[in-house]
C-alpha positions in Angstrom: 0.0 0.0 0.0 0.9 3.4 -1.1 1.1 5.9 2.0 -1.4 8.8 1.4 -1.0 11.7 3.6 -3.9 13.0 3.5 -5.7 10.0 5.2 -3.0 9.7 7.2 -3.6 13.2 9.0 -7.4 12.3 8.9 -6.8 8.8 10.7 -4.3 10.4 13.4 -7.2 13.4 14.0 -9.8 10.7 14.0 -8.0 9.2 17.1 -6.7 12.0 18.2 -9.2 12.1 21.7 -8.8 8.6 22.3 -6.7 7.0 24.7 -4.8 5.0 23.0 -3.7 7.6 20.3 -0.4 7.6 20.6 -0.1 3.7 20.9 -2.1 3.8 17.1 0.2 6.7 15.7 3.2 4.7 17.0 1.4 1.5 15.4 0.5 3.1 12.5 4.1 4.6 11.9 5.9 1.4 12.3 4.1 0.0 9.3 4.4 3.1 6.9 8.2 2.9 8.0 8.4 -0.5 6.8 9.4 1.2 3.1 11.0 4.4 4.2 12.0 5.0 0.8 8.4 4.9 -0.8 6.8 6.7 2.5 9.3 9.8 1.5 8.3 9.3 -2.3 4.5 10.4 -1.3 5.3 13.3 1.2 5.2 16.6 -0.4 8.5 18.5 -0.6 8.8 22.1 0.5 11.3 24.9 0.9 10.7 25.2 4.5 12.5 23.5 7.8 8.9 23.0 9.1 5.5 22.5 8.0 2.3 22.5 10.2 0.4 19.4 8.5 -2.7 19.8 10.7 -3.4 21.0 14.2 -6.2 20.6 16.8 -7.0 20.5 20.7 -5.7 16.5 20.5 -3.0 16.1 18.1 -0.3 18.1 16.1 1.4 16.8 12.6 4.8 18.5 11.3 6.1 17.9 8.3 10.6 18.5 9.5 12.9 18.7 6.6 16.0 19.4 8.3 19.3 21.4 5.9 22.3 19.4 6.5 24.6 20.4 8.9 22.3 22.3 10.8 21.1 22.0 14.6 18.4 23.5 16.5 18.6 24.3 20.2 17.9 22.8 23.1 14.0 22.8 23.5 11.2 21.3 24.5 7.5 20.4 23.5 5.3 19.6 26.7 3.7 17.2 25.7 4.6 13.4 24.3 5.4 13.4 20.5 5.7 10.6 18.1 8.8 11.2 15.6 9.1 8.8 12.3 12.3 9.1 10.5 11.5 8.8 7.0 15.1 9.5 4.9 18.3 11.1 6.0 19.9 11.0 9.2 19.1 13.2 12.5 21.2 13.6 15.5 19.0 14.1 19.0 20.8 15.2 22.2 19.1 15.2 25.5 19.0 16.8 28.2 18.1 17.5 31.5 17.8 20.8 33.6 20.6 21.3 36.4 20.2 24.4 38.6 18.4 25.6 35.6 20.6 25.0 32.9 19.9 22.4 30.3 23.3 19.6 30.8 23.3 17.2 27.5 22.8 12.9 28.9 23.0 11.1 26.1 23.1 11.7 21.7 21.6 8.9 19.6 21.7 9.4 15.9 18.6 7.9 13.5 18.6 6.8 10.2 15.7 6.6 8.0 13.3 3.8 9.3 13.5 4.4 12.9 10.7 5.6 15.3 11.1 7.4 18.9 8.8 8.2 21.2 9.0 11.7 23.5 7.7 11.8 26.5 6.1 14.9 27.5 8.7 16.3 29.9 11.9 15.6 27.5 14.3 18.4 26.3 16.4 17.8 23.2 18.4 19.5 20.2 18.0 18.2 17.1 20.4 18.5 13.8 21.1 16.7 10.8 24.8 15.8 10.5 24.0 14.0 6.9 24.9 15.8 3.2 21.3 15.4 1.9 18.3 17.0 4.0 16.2 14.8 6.3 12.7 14.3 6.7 10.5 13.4 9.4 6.9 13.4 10.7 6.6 14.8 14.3 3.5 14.1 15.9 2.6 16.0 18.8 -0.4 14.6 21.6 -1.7 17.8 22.0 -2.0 21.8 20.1 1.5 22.7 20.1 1.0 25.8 18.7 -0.4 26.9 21.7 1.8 25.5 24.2 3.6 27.3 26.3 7.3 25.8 25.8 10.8 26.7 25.7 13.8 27.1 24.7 17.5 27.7 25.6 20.4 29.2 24.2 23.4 26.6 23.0 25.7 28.8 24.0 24.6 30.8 27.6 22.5 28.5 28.8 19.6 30.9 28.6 15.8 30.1 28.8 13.7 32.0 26.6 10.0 31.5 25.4 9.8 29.1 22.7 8.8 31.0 19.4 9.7 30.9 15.9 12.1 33.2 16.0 14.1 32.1 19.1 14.3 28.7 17.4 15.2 29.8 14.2 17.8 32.5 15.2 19.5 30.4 18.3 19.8 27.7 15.3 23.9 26.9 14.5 25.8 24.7 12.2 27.0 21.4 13.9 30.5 21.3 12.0 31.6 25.1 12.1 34.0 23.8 9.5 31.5 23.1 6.9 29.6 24.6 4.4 26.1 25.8 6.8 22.9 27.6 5.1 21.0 28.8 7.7 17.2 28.2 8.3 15.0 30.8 6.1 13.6 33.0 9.0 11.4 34.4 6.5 9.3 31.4 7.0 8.4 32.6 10.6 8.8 36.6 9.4 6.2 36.5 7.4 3.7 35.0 10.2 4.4 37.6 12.9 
């Protein structure tokens, strides 16, 4: 079977107020990743880092096509996601807050085929330390748009409110020695 995005996002919003919705999504995910390459084939391809698939009061569906050698900052979502790996490869460190100051654990790189599950209080940084973009679908339990979140600075340490342009603007090459295009903030200019 072909995957069909479109009754994808209708299925994951249909059991988005049940209680086992993440344990379909994560079902449901498995088997689509079963042929990474012809689940990437039917996804739409756009310009843009991140696009907002569908969102509601129970569930939240990203479309991430992360630039090679970029990485995002430390962040975090409150509330459990679902992330499928569909091609490329994306780095994940995580964290946990010391004295208020996010302290990296552990970094676990995916390849394309592989599945994790966030719970809600997780912080992570994610980057793509492949040559050819990535591309995932992050499913959120819950509106993230309307979330209060955060997110902290690489660098300082620093929390600050999680919004577009934070994320975008605290984002930073992962091999200063190679070639870097940084996200387009026009994609959250133009929506201020």
């Amino acid at each position: 079977m072909v995957f069909d995005l479109n009754r994808f996002v209708r299925d994951c919003e249909q059991a988005g107020g049940e209680l086992n919705c993440a344990d379909y999504v994560s079902a449901r995910l498995r088997y689509e990743l079963s042929n990474p390459v012809s689940m990437t084939a039917a996804l739409p391809q756009y310009d843009d880092e991140e696009v907002l698939l569908h969102a509601d009061d129970n569930i939240t569906i990203f479309l991430i096509q992360l630039s090679p050698n970029l990485k995002y900052p430390p962040h975090n979502h409150n509330m459990a996601t679902t992330i499928a790996l569909c091609s490329g490869t994306e780095s994940a460190a995580y964290f946990r807050l010391r004295q208020g100051q996010p302290q990296a654990t552990v970094t676990r790189i995916y390849t394309a085929g592989d599945m994790v599950f966030l719970p809600a209080d997780v912080i992570h940084a994610v980057g793509n330390p492949g040559t050819e973009r990535s591309v995932a679908l992050h499913v959120y339990y819950g509106n993230l748009p309307v979330v209060h979140r955060s997110v902290w600075n690489s660098e300082t340490g620093e929390a600050l409110p999680f919004t577009d342009e934070n994320y975008f603007r605290l984002a930073q090459p992962l091999d200063p020695n190679q070639a870097y295009t940084p996200p387009d903030q026009t994609q959250w200019a133009a929506t201020q």
